[in-house]
C-alpha positions in Angstrom: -32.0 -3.3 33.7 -35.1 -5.5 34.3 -36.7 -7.7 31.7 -39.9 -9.8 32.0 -39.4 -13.3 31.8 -42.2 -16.4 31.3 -40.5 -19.6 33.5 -42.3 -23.1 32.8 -44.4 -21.3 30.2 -46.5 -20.4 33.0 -44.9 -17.9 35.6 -44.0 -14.2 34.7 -41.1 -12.3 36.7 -39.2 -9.0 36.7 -35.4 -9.7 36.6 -32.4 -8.0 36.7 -30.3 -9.0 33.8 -26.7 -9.9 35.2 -24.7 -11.1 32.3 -21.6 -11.5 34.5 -23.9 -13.7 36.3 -22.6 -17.5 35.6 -26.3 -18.5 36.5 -30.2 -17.1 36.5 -31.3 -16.8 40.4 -34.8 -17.3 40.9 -35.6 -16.6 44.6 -37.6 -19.4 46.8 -41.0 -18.2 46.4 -41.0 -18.3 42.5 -39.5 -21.5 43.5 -42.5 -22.7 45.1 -44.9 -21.3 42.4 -43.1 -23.2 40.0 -44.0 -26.6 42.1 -40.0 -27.1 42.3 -39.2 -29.6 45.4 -35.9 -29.6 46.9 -34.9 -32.7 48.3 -31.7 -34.9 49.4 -31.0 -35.7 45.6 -30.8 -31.8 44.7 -27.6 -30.5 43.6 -26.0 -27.9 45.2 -23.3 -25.8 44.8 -21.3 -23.2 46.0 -21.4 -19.4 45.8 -19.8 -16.8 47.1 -21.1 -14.4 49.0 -19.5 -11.3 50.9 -19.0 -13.0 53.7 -18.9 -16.7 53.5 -19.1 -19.2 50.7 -22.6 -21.1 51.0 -24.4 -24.1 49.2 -26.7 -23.2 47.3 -29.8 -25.6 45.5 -29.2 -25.9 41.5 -32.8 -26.5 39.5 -33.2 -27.2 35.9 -35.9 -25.1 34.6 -38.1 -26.4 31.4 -37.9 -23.1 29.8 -37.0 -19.3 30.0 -38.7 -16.9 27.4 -38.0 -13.0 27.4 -40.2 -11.4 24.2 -39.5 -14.2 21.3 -36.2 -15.3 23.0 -36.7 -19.3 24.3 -33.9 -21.2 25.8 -35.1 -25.1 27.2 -33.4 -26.5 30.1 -31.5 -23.7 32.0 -29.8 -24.1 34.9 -30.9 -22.3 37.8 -30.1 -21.0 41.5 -32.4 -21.1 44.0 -31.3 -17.8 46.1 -32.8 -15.6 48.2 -32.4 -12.5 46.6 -31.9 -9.2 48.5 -35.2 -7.0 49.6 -37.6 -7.1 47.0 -35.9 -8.9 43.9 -38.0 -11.6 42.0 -34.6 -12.7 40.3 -31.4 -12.5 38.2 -31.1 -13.5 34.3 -27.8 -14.7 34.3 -25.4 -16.7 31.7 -27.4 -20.0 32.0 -29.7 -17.9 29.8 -27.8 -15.2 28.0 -25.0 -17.7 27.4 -27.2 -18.7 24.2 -27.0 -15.1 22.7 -25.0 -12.1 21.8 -26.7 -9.5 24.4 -27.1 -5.7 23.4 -28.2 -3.5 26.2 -28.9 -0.2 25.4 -29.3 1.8 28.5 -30.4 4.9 27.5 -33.2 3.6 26.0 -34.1 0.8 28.5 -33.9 -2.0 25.3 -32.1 -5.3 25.7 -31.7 -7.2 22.4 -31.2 -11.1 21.7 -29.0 -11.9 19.1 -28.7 -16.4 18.8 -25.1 -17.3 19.1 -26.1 -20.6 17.4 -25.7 -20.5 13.7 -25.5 -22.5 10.8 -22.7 -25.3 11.3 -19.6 -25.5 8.8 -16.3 -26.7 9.4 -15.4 -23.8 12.0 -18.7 -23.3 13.4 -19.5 -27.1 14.5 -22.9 -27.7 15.8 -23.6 -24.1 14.8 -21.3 -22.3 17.6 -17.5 -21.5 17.8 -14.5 -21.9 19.6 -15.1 -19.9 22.3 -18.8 -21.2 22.7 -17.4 -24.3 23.0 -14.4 -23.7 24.8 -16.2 -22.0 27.6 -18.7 -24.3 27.9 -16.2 -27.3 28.7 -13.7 -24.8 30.8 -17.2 -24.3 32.7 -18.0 -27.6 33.5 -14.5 -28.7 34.5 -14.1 -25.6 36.8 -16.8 -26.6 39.2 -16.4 -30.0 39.1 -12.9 -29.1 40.2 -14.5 -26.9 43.0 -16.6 -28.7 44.2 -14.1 -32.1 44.6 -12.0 -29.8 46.6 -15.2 -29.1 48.4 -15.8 -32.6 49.3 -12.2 -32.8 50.3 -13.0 -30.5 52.8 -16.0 -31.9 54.2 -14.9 -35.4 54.2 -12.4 -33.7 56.8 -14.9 -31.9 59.3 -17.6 -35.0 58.5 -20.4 -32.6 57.7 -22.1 -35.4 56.1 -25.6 -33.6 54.6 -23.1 -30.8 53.3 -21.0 -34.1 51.6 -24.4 -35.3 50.1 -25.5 -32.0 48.7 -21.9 -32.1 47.3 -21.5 -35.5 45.7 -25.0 -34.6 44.1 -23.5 -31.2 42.5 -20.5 -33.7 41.2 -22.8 -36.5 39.4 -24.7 -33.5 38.4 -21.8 -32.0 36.5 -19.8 -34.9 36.1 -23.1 -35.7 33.9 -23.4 -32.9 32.3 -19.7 -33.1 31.0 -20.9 -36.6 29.7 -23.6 -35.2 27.8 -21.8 -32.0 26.2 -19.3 -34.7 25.1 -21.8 -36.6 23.0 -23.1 -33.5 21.7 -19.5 -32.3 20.6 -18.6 -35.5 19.3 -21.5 -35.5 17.4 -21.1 -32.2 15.6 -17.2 -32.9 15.3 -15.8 -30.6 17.6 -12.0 -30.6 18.2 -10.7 -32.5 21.0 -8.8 -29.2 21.6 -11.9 -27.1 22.0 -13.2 -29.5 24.7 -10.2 -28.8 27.8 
């Protein structure tokens, strides 16, 4: 199924919507149009492709919008995306709602997973919002120190750079999702 999506408030796209995806591929071109630079301090990561496993640069985006659906600050690969693909709406987007596709009909419908908080919905999400959020994190920061493991070995220092950015990166963003969930009172439990 494709969807239009507004990036930056300011580019529109056709993607495929992936929502096995872990994150929303935009390909190098709408890269460019959306004045994204990468440099030496840009993250990347790994993915897996058929044949290999390659690094691949991770953007933050200011904002994704399909119809009335808005999510700020989503994570995004920068991929080149096979023949004539514009890009992928992944879980760094859909990961903020309760997706119903209808396929006969060609309809894709939003529902926000955030609701109101109370004592088993802290911060407005459950368990398994939360849960998979930290289980997230810690997974590639996990990957990626084996990564650097591996690099420190064969001294392939720009791939060692790209990968000790992609750490901070996470390791950061681990930091942060611990504020939030101490903030909102989340269960240590919920957070492994």
């Amino acid at each position: 199924m494709f969807v239009e999506v507004l990036l930056n408030g300011r580019v529109k796209r056709n993607f495929i919507v992936d929502s096995g995806a872990s994150y929303t591929l935009i390909d190098r071109g709408t890269a460019r149009d959306l004045g994204i630079t990468i440099d030496e301090y840009t993250p990347f990561i790994p993915v897996a492709t058929v044949s290999d496993v390659i690094l691949t640069p991770l953007v933050t985006l200011k904002s994704i919008q399909v119809g009335q659906a808005e999510v700020e600050n989503v994570d995004a690969l920068i991929y080149t995306m096979p023949s004539e693909k514009e890009g992928l709406l992944g879980n760094s987007f859909l990961g903020k709602f309760r997706v119903v596709l209808d396929s006969v009909n060609g309809k894709m419908t939003l529902h926000p997973v955030k609701g109101s908080p109370s004592p088993d919905r802290p911060g407005g999400y459950d368990r398994d919002y939360w849960a998979g959020r930290f289980r997230f994190l810690h997974y590639n920061i996990g990957v990626l120190r084996k990564l650097k493991t591996s690099y420190e070995r064969k001294d392939a220092r720009t791939e060692l750079n790209r990968v000790n950015n992609a750490i901070r990166y996470f390791e950061n963003q681990l930091g942060d999702w611990e504020r939030k969930a101490s903030l909102a009172g989340v269960p240590h439990n919920w957070r492994e």
